[in-house]
C-alpha positions in Angstrom: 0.0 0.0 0.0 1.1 2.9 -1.0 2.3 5.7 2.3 0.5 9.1 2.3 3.8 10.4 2.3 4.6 9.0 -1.1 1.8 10.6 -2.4 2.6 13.8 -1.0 6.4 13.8 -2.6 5.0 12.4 -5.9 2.3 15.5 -6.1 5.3 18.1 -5.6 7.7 18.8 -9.0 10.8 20.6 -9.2 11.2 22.9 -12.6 14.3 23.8 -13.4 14.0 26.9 -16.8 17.1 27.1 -19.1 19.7 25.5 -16.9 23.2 26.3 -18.8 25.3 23.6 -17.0 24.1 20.0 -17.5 25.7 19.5 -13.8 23.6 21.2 -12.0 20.7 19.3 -13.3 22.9 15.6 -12.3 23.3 17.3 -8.9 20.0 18.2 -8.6 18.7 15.3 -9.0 20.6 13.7 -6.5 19.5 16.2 -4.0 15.9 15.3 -5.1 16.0 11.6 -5.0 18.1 11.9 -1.2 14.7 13.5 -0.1 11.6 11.7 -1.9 11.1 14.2 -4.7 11.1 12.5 -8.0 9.7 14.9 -10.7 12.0 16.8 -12.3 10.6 19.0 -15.5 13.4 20.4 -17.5 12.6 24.0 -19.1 14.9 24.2 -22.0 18.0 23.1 -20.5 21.4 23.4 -22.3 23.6 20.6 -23.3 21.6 17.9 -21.9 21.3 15.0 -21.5 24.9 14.9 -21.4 27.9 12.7 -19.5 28.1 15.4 -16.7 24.6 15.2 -15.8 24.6 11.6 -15.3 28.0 11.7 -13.5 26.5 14.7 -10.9 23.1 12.8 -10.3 25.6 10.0 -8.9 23.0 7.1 -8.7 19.7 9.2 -9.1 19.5 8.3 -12.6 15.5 7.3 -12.8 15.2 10.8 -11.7 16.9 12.0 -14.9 15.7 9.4 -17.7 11.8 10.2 -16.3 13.0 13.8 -16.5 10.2 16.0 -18.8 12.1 18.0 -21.0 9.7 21.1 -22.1 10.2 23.9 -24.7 8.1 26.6 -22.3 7.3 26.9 -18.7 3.8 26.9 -19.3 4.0 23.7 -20.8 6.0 22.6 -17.6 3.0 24.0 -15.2 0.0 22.7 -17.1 -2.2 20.9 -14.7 -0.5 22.8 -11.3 -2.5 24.1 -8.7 0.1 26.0 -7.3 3.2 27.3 -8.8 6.0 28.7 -6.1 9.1 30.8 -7.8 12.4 30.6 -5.9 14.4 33.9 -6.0 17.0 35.5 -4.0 15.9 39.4 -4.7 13.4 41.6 -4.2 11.1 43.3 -6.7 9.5 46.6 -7.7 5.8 44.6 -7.6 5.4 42.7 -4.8 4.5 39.0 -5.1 3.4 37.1 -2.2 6.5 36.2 -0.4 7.5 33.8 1.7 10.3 32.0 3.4 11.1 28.2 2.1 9.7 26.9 5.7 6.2 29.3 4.7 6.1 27.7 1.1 6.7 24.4 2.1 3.7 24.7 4.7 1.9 26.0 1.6 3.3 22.8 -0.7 1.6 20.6 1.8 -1.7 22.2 2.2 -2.8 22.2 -1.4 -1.3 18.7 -1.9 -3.7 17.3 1.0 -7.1 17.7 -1.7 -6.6 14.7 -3.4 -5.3 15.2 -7.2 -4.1 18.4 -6.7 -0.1 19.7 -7.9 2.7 21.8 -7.2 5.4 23.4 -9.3 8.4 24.9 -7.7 10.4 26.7 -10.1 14.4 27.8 -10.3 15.6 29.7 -13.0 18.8 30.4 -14.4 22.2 29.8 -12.6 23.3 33.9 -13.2 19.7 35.6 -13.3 17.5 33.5 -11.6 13.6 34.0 -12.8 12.7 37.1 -14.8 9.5 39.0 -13.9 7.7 37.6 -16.7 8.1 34.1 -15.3 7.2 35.3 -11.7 4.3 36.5 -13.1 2.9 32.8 -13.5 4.0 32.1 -9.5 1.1 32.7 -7.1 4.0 32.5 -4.1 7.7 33.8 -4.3 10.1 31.7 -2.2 13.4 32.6 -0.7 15.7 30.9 0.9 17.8 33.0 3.6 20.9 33.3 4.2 24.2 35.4 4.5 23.6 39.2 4.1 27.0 39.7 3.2 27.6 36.6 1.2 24.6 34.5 -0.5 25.7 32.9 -3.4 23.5 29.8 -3.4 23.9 27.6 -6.5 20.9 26.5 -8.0 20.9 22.5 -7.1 22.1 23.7 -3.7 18.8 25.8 -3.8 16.8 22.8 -4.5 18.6 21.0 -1.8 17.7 23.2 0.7 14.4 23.0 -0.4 13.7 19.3 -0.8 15.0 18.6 2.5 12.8 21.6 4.2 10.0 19.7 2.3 11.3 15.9 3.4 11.2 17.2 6.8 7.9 19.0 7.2 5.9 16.5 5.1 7.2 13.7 7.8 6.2 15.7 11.0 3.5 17.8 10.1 0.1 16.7 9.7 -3.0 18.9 8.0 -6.4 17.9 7.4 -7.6 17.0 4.1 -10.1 19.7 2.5 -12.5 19.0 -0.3 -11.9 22.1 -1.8 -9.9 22.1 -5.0 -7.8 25.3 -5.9 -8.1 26.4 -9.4 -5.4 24.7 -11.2 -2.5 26.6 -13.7 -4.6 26.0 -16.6 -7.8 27.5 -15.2 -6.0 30.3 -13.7 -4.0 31.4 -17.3 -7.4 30.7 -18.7 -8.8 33.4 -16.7 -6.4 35.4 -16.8 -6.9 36.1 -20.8 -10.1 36.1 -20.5 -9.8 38.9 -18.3 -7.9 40.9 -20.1 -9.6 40.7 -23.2 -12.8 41.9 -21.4 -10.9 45.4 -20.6 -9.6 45.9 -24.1 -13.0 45.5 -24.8 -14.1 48.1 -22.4 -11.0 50.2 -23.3 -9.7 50.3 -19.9 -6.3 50.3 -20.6 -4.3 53.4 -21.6 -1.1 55.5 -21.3 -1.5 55.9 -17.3 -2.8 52.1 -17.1 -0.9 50.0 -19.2 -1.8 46.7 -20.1 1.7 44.6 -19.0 1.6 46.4 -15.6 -2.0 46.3 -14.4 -2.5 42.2 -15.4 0.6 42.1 -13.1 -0.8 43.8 -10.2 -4.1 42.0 -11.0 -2.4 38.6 -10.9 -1.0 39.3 -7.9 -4.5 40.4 -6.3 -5.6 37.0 -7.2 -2.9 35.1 -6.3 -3.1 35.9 -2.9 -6.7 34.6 -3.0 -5.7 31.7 -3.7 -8.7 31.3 -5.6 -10.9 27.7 -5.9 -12.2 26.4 -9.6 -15.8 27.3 -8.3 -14.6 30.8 -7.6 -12.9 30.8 -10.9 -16.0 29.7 -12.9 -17.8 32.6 -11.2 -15.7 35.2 -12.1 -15.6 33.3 -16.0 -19.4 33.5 -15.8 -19.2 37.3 -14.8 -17.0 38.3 -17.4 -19.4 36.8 -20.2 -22.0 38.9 -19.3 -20.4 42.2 -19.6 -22.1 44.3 -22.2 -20.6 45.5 -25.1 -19.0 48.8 -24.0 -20.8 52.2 -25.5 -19.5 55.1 -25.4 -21.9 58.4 -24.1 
């Protein structure tokens, strides 16, 4: 019979977005398979598969042949209920933000409704995530560290954070809830529906452009948290706006 904690670890994934050394990606995997975690979605990666990779994971190679290699991180997220974004900086807008203890707590929450998914991305070894990418994450995570000195590689990152997850998946317990998040799909979903409904209208303009307000209106949402019920409703409530006239 399969443990609830198996489930729990096989319900998390770890996406790593145009990794530049095939290393990391072997040494990441080793990090994951050392603490349960087992899907590993490849966004883009450079020079893999390769020798090195396979050398790094150092045993942990099911991890890397049952690796999903995907040409976009949307394709990587498709059927996620909750997408967390690992970064190491701060930024202008601010996304729900929490530290890797908060978004493990998070993980294992939504992972309790049956069926339900979690993404947790890392970006690139120099730059890390760009604000586009953040802008699919409904939680930022960071990992903390020296003030003086934080230079965390990105398998270390996924170290840290595979054994914070290991550890409070195996000694903390939640109820279940019946009530499903709206998953990655749904959410994008809305999200263009959304802002097609204010071209329509014409609400953008010069002092409220388009790429900046659907940012700050993701992030409104986000922090909802927002069910597929909830979702539907607002779907339903955009197809009955009537066509805009102008006085």
């Amino acid at each position: 019979m399969k443990k609830e904690t198996d489930y729990t670890f096989d319900n998390v994934r770890v996406v790593m977005v145009n990794t530049t050394e095939p290393g990391n990606i072997g040494a990441a995997a080793r990090a994951m398979k050392n603490m349960s975690l087992l899907r590993l979605y490849l966004v883009n990666p450079k020079g893999y598969p390769s020798a090195a990779a396979t050398a790094r994971a150092s045993g942990a190679d099911d991890v890397l042949s049952n690796a999903v290699v995907c040409e976009s991180l949307e394709e990587a997220l498709k059927g996620v209920h909750l997408v967390i974004g690992a970064s190491a900086r701060q930024r202008n807008i601010k996304w729900r933000q929490m530290d890797v203890v908060g978004a493990c707590s998070e993980i294992q929450k939504t992972i309790m409704v049956e069926s339900q998914k979690v993404a947790v991305i890392f970006g690139t070894e120099r730059a890390g995530l760009t604000n586009e990418e953040l802008d699919l994450c409904q939680i930022l995570m960071t990992i903390p560290g020296n003030p003086n000195y934080f230079s965390l590689n990105v398998a270390s990152a996924i170290q840290v954070f595979a054994y914070q997850n290991y550890v409070y998946n195996t000694t903390t317990k939640f109820e279940k809830s019946a009530n499903k998040l709206a998953n990655f799909d749904e959410l994008e979903s809305f999200y263009t529906h959304l802002a097609q409904v204010l071209e329509h209208i014409e609400y953008f303009e010069d002092k409220r452009p388009k790429a900046l307000l659907m940012r700050r209106l993701r992030r409104f949402f986000t922090r909802a948290a927002p069910e597929k019920e909830e979702v539907a409703i607002f779907r339903g409530i955009l197809r009955n706006i009537k066509p805009f006239k102008k006085p």
